[in-house]
C-alpha positions in Angstrom: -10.2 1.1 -14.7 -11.8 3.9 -12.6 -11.9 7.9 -14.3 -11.0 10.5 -12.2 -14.6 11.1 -12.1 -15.6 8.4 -10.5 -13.2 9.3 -7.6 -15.7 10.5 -4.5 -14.5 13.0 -2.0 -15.0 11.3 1.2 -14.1 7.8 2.0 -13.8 5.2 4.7 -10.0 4.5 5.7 -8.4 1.9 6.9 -5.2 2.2 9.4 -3.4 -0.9 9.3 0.8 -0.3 9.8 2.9 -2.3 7.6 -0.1 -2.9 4.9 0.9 -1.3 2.0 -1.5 -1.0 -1.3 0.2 0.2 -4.4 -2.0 1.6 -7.5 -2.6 -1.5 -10.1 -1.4 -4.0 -7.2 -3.4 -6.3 -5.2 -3.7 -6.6 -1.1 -5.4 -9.6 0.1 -6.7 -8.9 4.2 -8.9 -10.5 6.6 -11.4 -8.4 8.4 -12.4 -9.6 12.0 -13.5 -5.6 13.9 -16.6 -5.1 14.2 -16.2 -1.5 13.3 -14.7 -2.9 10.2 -16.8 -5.3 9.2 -19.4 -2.6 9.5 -17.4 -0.5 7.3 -17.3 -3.1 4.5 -21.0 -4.1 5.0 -21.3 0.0 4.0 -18.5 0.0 1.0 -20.3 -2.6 -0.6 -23.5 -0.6 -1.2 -21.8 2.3 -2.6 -21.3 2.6 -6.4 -17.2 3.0 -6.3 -16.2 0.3 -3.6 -13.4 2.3 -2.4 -11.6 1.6 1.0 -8.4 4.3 1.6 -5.5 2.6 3.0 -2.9 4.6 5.1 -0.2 4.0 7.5 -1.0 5.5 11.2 2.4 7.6 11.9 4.3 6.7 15.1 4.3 9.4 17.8 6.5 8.6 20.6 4.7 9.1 23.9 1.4 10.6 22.6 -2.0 9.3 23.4 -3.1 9.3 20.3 -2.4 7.5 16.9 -2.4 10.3 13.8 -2.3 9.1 9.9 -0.1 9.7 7.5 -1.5 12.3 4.9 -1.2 10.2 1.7 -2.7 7.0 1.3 -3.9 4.4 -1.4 -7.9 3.8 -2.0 -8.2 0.3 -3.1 -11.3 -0.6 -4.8 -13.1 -4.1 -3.0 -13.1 -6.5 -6.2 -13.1 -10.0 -3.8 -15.0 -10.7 -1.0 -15.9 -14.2 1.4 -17.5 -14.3 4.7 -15.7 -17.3 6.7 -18.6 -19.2 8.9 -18.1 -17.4 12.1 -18.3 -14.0 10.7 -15.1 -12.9 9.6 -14.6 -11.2 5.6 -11.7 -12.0 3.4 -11.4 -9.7 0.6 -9.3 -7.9 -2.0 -8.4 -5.1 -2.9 -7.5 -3.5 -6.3 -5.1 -0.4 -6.2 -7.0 2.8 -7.7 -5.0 6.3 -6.6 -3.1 7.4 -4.2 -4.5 10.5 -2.4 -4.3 12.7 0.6 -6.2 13.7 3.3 -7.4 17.2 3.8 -9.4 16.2 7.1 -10.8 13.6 8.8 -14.4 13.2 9.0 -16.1 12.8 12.7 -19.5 11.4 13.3 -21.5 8.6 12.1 -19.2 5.6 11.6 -17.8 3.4 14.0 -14.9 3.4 11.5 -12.7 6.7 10.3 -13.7 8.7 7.5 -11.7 11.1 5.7 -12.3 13.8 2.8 -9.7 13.4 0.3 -7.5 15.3 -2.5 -6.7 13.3 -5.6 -4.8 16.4 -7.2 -0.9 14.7 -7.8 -1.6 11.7 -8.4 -3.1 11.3 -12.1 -1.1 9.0 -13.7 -2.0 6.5 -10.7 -5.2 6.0 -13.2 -3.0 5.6 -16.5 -1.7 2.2 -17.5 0.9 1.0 -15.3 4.9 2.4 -15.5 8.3 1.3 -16.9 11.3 1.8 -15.1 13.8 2.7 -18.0 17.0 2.7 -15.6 16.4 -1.1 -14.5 19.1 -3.2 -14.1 17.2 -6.5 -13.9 19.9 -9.0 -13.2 21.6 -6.4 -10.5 18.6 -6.2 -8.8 17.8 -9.8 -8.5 21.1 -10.3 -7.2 20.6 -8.2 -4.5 17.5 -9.2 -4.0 18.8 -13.4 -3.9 21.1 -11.9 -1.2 18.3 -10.7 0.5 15.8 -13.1 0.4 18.8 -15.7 1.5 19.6 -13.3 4.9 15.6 -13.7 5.5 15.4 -17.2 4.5 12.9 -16.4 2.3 12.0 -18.3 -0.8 10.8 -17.0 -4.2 9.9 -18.7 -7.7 12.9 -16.9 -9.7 11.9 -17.8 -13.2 8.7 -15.4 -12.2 10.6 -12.8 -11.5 12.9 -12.7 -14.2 9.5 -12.4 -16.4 7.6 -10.1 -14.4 7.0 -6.8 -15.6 9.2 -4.0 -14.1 6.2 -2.1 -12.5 4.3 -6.1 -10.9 7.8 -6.8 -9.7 9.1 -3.7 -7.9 5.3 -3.0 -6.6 4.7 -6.4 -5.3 8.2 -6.5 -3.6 7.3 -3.7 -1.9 4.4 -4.0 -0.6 5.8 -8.0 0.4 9.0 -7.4 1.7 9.0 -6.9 5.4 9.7 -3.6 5.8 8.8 -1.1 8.6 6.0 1.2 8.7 7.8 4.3 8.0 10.1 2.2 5.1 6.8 1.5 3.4 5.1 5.0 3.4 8.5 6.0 1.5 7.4 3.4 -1.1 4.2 4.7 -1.5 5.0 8.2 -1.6 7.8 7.7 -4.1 7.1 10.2 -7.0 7.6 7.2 -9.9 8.3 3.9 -10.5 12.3 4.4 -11.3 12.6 6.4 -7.3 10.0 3.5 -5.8 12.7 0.8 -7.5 15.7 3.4 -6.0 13.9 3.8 -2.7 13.6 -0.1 -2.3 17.5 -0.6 -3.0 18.3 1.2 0.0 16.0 -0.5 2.2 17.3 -3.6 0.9 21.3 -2.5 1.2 20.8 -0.8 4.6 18.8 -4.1 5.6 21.3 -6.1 4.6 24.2 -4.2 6.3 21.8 -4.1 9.5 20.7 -0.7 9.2 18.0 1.0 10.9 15.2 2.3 9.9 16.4 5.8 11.3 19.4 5.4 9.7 17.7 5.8 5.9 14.8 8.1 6.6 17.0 11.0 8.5 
């Protein structure tokens, strides 16, 4: 666990649509940029480890790609180097936060200064959703997963906690870009669990992603 001390002001983000990092949630990703790699090879000699994940927002015919304000910083708990050069790491969800600027200069990679103000309790211990209707939920979700063809280990899920299960679907499910910076900005566990309902009815009445952020 990380203090809201320990929390620096500036630090390396990472664009990557669709990659979604949740606090107390793991994201395994494989690292291949150069100005990436560099950016690891720099993360791991500070004292916090932290890389800020964010979703780049989609800007029809613009030439350039801007971020989303509010991330997750992920702290870099597991790392491998693959023989020809590549990284395959971890990370371990710390905060959300928001960016009050980006930083220009130095890197090959972006930087970013960053607010942590609103997002506290993403240090605390980790939520319960006290509206959960478990055995609703997995039916929806069995629905789902069977429109995907996608297979699950059920007897997990009916014993995962409520805040491992709704985070990990979340960040898993294949969602859009703009669907999954909805999850992350959800204000608490109970609206993440509401928000990811929708996607998953809209989904399965062939929705768009339009259709449920307008």
């Amino acid at each position: 666990m990380m203090s809201a001390a320990d929390l620096p002001g500036t630090i390396p983000v990472f664009p990557l649509p669709g990659a979604l990092l949740l606090p107390r949630a793991r994201l395994p990703l494989h690292i291949f940029e150069p100005r990436y790699l560099a950016m690891l090879d720099d993360t791991m000699k500070t004292s916090h480890r932290l890389i800020g994940m964010v979703q780049p927002r989609a800007v029809p015919g613009s030439g350039h790609t801007p971020l989303h304000a509010i991330g997750c910083a992920g702290r870099l708990t597991q790392f491998s180097e693959t023989e020809d050069g590549r990284y395959m790491i971890t990370l371990s969800g710390i905060s959300r936060y928001r960016i009050t600027q980006k930083v220009s200069g130095s890197t090959p990679y972006p930087q970013a200064d960053i607010s942590w103000d609103g997002f506290a309790h993403d240090l605390g211990p980790a939520e319960h959703d006290a509206r959960f209707q478990r055995k609703a939920f997995l039916d929806l979700l069995s629905r789902y997963f069977k429109v995907l063809s996608l297979s699950t280990d059920w007897d997990s899920l009916k014993d995962a906690e409520d805040e491992l299960l709704i985070n990990a679907l979340s960040m898993l499910c294949p969602f859009e870009p703009e669907e999954k910076q909805a999850l992350l900005e959800a204000p608490s566990l109970t609206a993440r669990r509401e928000t990811l309902v929708t996607l998953i009815e809209f989904a399965l009445r062939g929705g768009t992603p339009q259709d449920i952020l307008q």
